[in-house]
C-alpha positions in Angstrom: 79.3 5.7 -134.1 82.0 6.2 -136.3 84.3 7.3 -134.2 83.5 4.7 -131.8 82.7 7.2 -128.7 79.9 6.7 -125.8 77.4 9.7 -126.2 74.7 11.0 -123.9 72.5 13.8 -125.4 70.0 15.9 -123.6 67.2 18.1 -124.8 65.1 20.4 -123.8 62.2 19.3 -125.8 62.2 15.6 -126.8 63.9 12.6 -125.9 67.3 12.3 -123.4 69.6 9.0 -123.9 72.8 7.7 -123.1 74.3 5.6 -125.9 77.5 3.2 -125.6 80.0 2.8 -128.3 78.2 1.0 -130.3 75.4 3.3 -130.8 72.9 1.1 -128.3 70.8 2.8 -126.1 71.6 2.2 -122.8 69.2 5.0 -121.3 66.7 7.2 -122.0 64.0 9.6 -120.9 60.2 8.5 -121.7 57.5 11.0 -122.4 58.2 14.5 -124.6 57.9 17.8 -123.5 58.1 16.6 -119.5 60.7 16.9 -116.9 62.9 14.0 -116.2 65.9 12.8 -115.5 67.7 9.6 -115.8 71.3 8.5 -114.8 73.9 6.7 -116.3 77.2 5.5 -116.3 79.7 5.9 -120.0 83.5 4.5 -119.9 85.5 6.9 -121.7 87.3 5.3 -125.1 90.6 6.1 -126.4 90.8 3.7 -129.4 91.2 5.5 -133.0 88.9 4.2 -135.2 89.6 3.4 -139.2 87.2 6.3 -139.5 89.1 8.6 -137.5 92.5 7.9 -139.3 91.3 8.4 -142.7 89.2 11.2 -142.5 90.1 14.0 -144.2 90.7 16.7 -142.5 89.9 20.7 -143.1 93.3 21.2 -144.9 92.6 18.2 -147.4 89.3 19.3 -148.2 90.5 22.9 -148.6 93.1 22.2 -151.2 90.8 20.0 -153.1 88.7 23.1 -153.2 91.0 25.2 -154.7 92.7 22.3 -157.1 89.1 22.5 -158.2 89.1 26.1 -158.5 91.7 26.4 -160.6 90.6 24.0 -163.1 87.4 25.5 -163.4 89.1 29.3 -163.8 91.3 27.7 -166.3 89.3 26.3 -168.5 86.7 29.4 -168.8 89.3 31.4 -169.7 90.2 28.7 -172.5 86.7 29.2 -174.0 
């Protein structure tokens, strides 16, 4: 849901669904553990969500990691 994107997951074991964009279940299969199908129909999106722009990404996260790092190696060697 946060990034605002249809999804349709399928298992082997429990239950399948389609969801919208919303995170509303348009489909799904019934019992667990039985074979089934079911068929559905998901628009693609292209809209960039406020989630999606302000995420931080692997870099940001990585250099707050070793900002972190730093001050934790600098102030053991202070004490």
């Amino acid at each position: 849901m946060e990034q605002a994107r249809p999804l349709i997951r399928a298992t082997n074991t429990g239950v399948s669904a389609f969801f919208d964009s919303r995170g509303r279940i348009l489909g799904q299969s019934g019992e667990l553990f039985s074979a089934q199908s079911i068929r559905g129909r998901l628009a693609p999106e292209s809209e960039i969500t406020l989630y999606h722009r302000l995420h931080p990404g692997p870099e940001i996260c990585l250099a707050l990691l070793a900002l972190v790092s730093l001050f934790v190696c600098s102030r053991n060697k202070n004490t």
